[in-house]
C-alpha positions in Angstrom: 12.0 1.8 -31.2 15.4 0.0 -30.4 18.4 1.5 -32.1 21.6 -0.1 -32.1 24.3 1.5 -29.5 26.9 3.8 -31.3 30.6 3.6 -29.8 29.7 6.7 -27.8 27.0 4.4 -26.4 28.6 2.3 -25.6 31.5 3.8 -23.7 28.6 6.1 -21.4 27.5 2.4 -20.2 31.1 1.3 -19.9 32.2 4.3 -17.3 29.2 3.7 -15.6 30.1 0.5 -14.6 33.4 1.9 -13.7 35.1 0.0 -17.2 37.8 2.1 -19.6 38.0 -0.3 -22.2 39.1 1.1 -25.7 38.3 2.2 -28.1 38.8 -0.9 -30.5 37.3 -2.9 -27.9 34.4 -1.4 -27.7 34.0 -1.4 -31.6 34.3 -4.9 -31.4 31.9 -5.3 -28.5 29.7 -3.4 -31.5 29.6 -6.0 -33.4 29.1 -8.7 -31.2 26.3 -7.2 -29.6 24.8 -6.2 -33.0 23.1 -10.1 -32.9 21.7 -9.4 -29.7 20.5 -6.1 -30.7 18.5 -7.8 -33.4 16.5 -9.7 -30.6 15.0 -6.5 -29.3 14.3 -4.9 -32.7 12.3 -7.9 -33.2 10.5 -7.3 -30.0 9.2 -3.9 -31.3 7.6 -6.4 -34.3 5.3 -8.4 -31.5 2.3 -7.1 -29.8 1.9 -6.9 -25.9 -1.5 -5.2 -26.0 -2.7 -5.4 -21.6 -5.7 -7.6 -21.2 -8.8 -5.2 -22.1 -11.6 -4.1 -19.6 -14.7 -6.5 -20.1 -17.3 -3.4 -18.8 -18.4 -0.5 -20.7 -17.6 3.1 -19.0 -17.1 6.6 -20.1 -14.5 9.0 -18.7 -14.2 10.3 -15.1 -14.7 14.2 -13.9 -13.0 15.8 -11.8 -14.9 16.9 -8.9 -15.5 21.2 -8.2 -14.5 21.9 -4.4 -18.4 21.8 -3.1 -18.3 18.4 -4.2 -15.1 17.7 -2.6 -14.8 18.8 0.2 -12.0 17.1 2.0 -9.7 17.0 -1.0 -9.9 13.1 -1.1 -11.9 12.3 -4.7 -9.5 12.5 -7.7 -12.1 12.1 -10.3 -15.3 10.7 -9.7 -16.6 8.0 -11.7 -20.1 5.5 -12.3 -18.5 2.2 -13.7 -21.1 -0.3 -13.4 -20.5 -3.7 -13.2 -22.2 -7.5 -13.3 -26.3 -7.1 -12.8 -25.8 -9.3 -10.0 -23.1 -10.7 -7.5 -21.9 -10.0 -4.0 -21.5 -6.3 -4.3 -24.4 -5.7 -6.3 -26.1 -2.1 -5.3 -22.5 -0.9 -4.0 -20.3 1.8 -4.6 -16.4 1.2 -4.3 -13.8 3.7 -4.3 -10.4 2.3 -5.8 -7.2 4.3 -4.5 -5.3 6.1 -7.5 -2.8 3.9 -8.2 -4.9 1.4 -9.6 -5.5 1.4 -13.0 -8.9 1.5 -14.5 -9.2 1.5 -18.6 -10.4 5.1 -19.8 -10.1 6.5 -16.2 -7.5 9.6 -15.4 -4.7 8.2 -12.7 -2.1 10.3 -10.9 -0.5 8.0 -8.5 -0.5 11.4 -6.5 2.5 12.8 -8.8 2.2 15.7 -11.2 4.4 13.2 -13.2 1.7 11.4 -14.1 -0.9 14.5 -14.7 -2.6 13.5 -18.2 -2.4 9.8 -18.1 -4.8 7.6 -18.9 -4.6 3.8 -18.6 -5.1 1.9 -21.4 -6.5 -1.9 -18.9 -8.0 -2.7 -15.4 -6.1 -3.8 -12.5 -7.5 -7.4 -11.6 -9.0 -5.8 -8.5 -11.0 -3.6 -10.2 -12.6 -6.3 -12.9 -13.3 -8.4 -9.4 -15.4 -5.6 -8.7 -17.1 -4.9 -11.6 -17.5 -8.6 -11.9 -18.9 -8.9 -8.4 -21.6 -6.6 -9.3 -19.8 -3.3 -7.5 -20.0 -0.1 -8.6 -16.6 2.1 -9.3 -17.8 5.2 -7.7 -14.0 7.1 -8.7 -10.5 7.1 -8.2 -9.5 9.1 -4.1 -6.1 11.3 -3.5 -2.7 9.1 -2.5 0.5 10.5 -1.6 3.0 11.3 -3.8 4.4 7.7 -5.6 2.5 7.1 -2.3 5.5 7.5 -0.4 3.4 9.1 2.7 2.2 8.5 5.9 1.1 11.4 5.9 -2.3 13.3 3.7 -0.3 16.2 2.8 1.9 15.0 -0.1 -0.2 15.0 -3.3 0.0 17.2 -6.4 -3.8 18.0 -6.0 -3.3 18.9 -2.2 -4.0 18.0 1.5 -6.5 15.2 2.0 -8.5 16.1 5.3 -9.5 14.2 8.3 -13.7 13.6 8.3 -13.6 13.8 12.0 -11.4 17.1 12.4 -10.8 19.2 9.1 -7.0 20.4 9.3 -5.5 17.4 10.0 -3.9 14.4 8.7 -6.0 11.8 7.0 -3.0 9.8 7.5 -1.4 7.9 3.8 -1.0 6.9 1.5 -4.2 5.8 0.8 -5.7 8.9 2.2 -8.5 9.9 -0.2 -9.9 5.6 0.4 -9.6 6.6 4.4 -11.4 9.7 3.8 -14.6 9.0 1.7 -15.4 5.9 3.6 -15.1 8.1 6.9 -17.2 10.9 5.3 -20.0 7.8 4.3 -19.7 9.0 0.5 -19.0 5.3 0.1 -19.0 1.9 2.9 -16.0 0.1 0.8 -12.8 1.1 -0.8 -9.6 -0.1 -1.6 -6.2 1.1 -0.8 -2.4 -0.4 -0.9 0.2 -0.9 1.7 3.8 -0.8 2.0 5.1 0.5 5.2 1.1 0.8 6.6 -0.6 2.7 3.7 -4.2 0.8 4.2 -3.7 0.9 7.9 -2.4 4.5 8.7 -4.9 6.4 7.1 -7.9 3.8 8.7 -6.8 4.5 11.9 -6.6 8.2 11.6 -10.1 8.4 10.1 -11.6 5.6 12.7 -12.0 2.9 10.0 -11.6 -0.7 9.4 -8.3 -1.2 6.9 -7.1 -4.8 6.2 -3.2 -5.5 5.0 -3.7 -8.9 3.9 -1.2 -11.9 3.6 1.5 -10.8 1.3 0.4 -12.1 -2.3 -3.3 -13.1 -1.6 -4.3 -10.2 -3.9 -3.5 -10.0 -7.2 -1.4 -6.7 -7.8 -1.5 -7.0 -11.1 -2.1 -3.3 -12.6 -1.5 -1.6 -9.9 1.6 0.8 -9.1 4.4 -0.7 -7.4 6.7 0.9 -5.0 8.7 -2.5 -3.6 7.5 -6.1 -5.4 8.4 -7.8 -2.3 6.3 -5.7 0.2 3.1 -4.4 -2.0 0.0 -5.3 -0.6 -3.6 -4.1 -1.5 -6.4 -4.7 0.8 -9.7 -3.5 1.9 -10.8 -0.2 3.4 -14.8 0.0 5.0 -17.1 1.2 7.8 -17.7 -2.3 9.2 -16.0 -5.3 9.5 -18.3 -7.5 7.4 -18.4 -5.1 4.7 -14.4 -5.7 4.5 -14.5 -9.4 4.7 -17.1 -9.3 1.8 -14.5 -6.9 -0.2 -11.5 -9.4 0.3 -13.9 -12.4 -0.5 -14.7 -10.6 -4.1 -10.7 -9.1 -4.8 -8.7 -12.6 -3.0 -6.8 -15.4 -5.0 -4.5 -16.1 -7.9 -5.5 -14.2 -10.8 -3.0 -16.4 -13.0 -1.1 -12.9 -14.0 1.0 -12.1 -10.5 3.6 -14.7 -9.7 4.3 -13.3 -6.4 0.8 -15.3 -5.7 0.7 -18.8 -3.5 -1.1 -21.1 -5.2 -4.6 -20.9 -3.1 -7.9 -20.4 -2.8 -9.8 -17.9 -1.1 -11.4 -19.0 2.1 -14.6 -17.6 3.7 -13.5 -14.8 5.4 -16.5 -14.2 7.0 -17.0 -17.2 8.5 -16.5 -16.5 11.9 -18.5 -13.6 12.0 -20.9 -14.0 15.0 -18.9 -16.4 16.7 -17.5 -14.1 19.4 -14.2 -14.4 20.9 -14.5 -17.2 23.8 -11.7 -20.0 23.2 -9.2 -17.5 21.3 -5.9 -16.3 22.3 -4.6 -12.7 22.0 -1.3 -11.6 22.7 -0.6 -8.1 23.4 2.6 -7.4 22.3 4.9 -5.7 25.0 7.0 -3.3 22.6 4.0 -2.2 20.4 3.6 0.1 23.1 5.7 2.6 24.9 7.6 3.5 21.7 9.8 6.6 21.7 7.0 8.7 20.2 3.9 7.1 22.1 1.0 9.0 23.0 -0.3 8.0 26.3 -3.7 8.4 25.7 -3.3 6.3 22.6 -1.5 3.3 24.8 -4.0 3.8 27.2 -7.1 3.1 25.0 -5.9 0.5 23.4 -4.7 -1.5 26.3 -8.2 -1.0 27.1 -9.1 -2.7 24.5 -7.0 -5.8 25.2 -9.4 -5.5 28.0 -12.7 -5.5 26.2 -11.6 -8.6 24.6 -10.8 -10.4 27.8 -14.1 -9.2 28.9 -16.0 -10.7 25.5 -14.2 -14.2 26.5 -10.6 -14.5 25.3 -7.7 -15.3 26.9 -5.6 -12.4 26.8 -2.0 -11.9 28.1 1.2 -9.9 27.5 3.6 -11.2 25.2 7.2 -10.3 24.3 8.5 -9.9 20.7 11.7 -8.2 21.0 12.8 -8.4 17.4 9.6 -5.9 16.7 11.8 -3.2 17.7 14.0 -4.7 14.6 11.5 -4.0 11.9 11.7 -0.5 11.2 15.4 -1.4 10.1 15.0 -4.2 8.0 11.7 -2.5 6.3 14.6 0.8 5.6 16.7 -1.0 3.7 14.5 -3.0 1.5 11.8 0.1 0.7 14.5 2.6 0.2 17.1 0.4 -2.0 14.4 -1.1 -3.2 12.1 1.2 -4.4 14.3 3.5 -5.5 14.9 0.3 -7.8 11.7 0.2 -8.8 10.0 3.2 -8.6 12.3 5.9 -10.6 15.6 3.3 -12.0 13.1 1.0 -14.3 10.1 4.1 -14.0 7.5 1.9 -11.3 7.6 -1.2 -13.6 10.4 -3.3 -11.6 12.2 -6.1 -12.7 12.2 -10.1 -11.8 8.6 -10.4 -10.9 6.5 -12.6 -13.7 3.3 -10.2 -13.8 1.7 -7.3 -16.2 4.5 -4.7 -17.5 1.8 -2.1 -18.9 4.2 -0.3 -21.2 2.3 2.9 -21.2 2.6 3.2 -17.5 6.4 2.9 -17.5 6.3 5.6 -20.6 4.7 8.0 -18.6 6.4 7.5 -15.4 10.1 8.2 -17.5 8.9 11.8 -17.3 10.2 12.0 -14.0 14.0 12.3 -15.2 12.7 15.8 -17.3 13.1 17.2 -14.0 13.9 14.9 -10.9 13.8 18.4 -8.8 10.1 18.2 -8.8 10.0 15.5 -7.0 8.3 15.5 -3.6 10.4 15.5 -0.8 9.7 12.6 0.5 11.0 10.5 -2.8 13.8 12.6 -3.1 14.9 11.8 0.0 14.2 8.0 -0.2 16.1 8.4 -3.8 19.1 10.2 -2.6 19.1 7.6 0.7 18.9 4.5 -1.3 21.5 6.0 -4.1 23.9 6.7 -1.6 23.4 3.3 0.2 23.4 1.3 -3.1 26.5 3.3 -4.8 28.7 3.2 -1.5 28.1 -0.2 -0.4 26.9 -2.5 -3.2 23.2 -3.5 -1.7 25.1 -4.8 1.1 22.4 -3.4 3.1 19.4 -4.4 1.0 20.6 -8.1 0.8 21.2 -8.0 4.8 17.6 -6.9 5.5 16.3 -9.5 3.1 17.9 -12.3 4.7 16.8 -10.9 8.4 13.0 -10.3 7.3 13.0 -13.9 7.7 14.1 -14.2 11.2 11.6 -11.0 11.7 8.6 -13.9 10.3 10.2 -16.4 12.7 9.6 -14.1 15.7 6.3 -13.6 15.1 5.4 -17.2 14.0 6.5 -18.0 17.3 4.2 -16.1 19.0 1.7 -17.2 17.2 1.9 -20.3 17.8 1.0 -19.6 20.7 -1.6 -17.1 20.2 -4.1 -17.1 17.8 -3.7 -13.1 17.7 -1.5 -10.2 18.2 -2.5 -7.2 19.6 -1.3 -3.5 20.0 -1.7 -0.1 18.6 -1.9 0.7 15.1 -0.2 3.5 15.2 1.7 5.0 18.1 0.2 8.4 18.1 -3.1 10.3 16.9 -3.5 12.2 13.6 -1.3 15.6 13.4 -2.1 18.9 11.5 -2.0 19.0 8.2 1.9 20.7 7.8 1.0 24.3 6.2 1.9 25.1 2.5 5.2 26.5 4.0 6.4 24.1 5.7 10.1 23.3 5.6 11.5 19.5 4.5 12.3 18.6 7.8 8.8 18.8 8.7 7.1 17.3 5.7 9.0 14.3 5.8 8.5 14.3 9.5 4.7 14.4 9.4 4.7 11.1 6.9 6.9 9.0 8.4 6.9 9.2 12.3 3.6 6.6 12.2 5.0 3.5 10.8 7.2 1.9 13.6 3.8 -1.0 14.5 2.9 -1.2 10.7 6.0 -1.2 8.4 7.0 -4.6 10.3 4.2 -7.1 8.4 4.6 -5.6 5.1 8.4 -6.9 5.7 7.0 -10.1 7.0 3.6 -10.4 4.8 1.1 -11.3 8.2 -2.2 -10.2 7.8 -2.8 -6.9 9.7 -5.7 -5.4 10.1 -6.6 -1.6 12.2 -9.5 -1.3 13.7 -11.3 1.8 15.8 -11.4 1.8 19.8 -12.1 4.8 20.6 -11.4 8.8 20.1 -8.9 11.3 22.2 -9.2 15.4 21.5 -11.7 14.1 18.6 -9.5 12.0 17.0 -9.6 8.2 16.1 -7.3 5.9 18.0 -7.1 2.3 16.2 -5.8 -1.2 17.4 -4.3 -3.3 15.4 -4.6 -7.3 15.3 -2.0 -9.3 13.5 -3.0 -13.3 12.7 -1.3 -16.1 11.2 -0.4 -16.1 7.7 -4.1 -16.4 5.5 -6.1 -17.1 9.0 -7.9 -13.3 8.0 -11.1 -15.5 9.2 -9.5 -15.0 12.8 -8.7 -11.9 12.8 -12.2 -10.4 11.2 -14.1 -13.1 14.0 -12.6 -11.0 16.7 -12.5 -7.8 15.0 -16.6 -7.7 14.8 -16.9 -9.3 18.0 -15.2 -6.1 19.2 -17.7 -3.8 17.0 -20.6 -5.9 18.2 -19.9 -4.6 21.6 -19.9 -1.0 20.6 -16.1 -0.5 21.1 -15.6 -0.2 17.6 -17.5 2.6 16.2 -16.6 6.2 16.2 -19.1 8.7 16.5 
């Protein structure tokens, strides 16, 4: 409840804003702010109950270790939806960050141990709507601020395909179960490559979509202007079908265009012949590179010429660029977001669910607790903010538009974009022990190809090509902004050869 600032109040707000008015001052500024101090006691008069879940379910359980054995279910769950509809007879995993009504969340943070929220993300009714199954809630990274599987108050995710290391994050647990077959589609959310990473790691298909064409409406934001949620399956029609049922305005999220979904399986079966791929020179070759990674997927640029497209080296030097502008704005910004206004943000016309922001105050108890990587990203974008204004977060804002420009231009002269995913294979999970220096190494050395688009808001999508030392090695396909049709028509052709499947 809203209680009217005391002089002492008053004054603590004042030296933070680096004022020294006095003290007669500030018991006039008491008194003129007294009338606007009566607005918000007459907010705590009005309802703002969240929308409520249209389909009947009873709590989650928490999974014993037999029946998790990669670490990558947070609680299982049987939410049933519509009798009949596109994903009727399938099971869907939703990431833990989403909020389904009655269901346990964590957002990977002891923080949030006990909550339970009280609506359903849009996503999740599209589901449920669609005739899906919620078959639980999977393991992210800390506030998801991971690359990485090793973050999470409940403990590594593993990778399927070799236990020990990295399922890559933040949507790890999505990555892992759909790897592992306990389910064909999931859902995850991407920021600096979140849905991508962790595909790629576990030899998945993981879609970033355009920037707004799903709703984020009750989900957990990190940074408004670079949260995306997209699909995470075995095959590429399955995740065409999951971004036909979640896709388009849901009248809540204003950061949505005003569209339609198209049919993104439309050019399923169509093969390649008449498309245009460019294979972006500084994708590769990157200061942490893995050859044999490189190597396959230039040999997939290959394949593709081979299954009838046009395929030819293109430059994009401002690539090199985005790792710099994505700092700034995910740093500044989510410290913004995340811990300043507890994960509910500011300036976006969407769903504040109040009991979300409640719980996630809990932080300040004991900001120690922290995982490294947000401490870091907090004490980064602290310093940056406090010494130099948002000088830096403004800059990157206005250059993510030049970034968009650069790759527009190539695309206008390809249909596609090609290069790795991610510059490297999956790592070791980082021992209990381990130092800072390495946990924050193992989450954020993989996001030089991916952060880029979240900047820019291109559809990305990873998709296997092959396996080094046992481990997945994905390529990654970038299209024009809500042409997903393109990139999933060249992504199956690429499965329908056998070149996207790993064993």
């Amino acid at each position: 409840m809203y209680r009217h600032p005391t002089r002492a109040d008053l004054r603590q707000a004042a030296t933070r804003l680096g004022m020294n008015p006095d003290d007669a001052y500030l018991d006039a500024a008491g008194r003129i702010l007294r009338e606007l101090g009566k607005a918000y006691e007459q907010l705590d008069t009005l309802s703002d109950e969240p929308p409520k879940p249209c389909h009947a379910r009873s709590g989650g359980t928490r999974p014993p270790l037999e029946e998790n054995r990669h670490g990558a279910w947070y609680v299982k769950t049987s939410i049933k939806g519509a009798a009949n509809g596109p994903l009727a007879g399938r099971r869907v995993a939703l990431k833990d960050n989403i909020c389904v009504a009655g269901i346990p969340m964590m957002n990977g943070a002891d923080v949030f141990e006990g909550y339970v929220p009280d609506t359903d993300a849009t996503v999740a009714t599209r589901i449920l709507d669609a005739g899906g199954e919620i078959a639980g809630k999977t393991v992210c990274e800390y506030y998801c601020v991971s690359g990485g599987s090793h973050t999470a108050s409940t403990g590594p995710v593993h990778n399927p395909r070799k236990p020990g290391y990295s399922a890559g994050g933040s949507s790890s647990g999505s990555a892992a179960v759909v790897a592992a077959g306990d389910v064909d589609l999931a859902i995850g959310c991407d920021q600096a490559g979140s849905v991508r990473i962790p595909s790629s790691f576990c030899g998945i298909y993981g879609m970033k979509p355009t920037y707004g064409l799903v709703p984020y409406t009750g989900i957990v934001m990190l940074e408004p202007t670079i949260d995306h949620c997209g699909p995470m399956t075995a095959t590429v029609a399955d995740n065409a079908l999951l971004l036909q049922v979640i896709a388009g305005p849901d009248g809540i999220d204003s950061r949505q265009p005003d569209m339609q979904p198209r049919d993104y399986s439309a050019g399923i079966g169509k093969g390649v012949a008449g498309l245009r791929i460019g294979v972006v020179k500084e994708g590769f070759g990157r200061p942490n590179s893995e050859p044999d990674v490189d190597a396959r997927v230039r040999a997939g640029a290959e394949r593709f010429a081979r299954l009838g497209a046009t395929v030819e080296d293109v430059s994009v030097p401002m690539h090199l660029s985005g790792f710099a502008i994505w700092a700034a704005i995910a740093h500044e910004g989510g410290l913004y977001t995340m811990l300043e206004t507890n994960g509910a943000g500011t300036g976006t016309r969407g769903l504040y669910i109040e009991s979300l922001r409640a719980k996630a105050a809990g932080w300040r108890d004991n900001p120690d607790r922290l995982a490294h990587t947000i401490r870091l990203m907090a004490i980064f974008g602290r310093d940056a903010l406090d010494r130099y204004g948002g000088a830096y977060y403004g800059k990157a804002m206005n250059l993510r538009r030049g970034l968009r420009a650069a790759y527009d231009a190539a695309l206008a002269r390809f249909d596609l974009l090609l290069m790795p995913t991610l510059p490297i294979k999956a790592t070791k999970i980082p021992p209990p022990d381990a130092g800072v220096e390495e946990v924050v190494a193992r989450s954020w050395e993989m996001i030089g190809n991916t952060c880029p688009f979240d900047v820019t808001g291109h559809p990305a999508m990873t998709m296997p090509c092959g396996a080094s030392d046992g481990l997945p090695i994905g390529l990654m396909l970038v299209g024009r902004h809500f042409e997903e049709a393109t990139v999933y028509r060249a992504a199956a052709a690429f499965e329908a050869d056998g070149f996207g499947h790993i064993g």
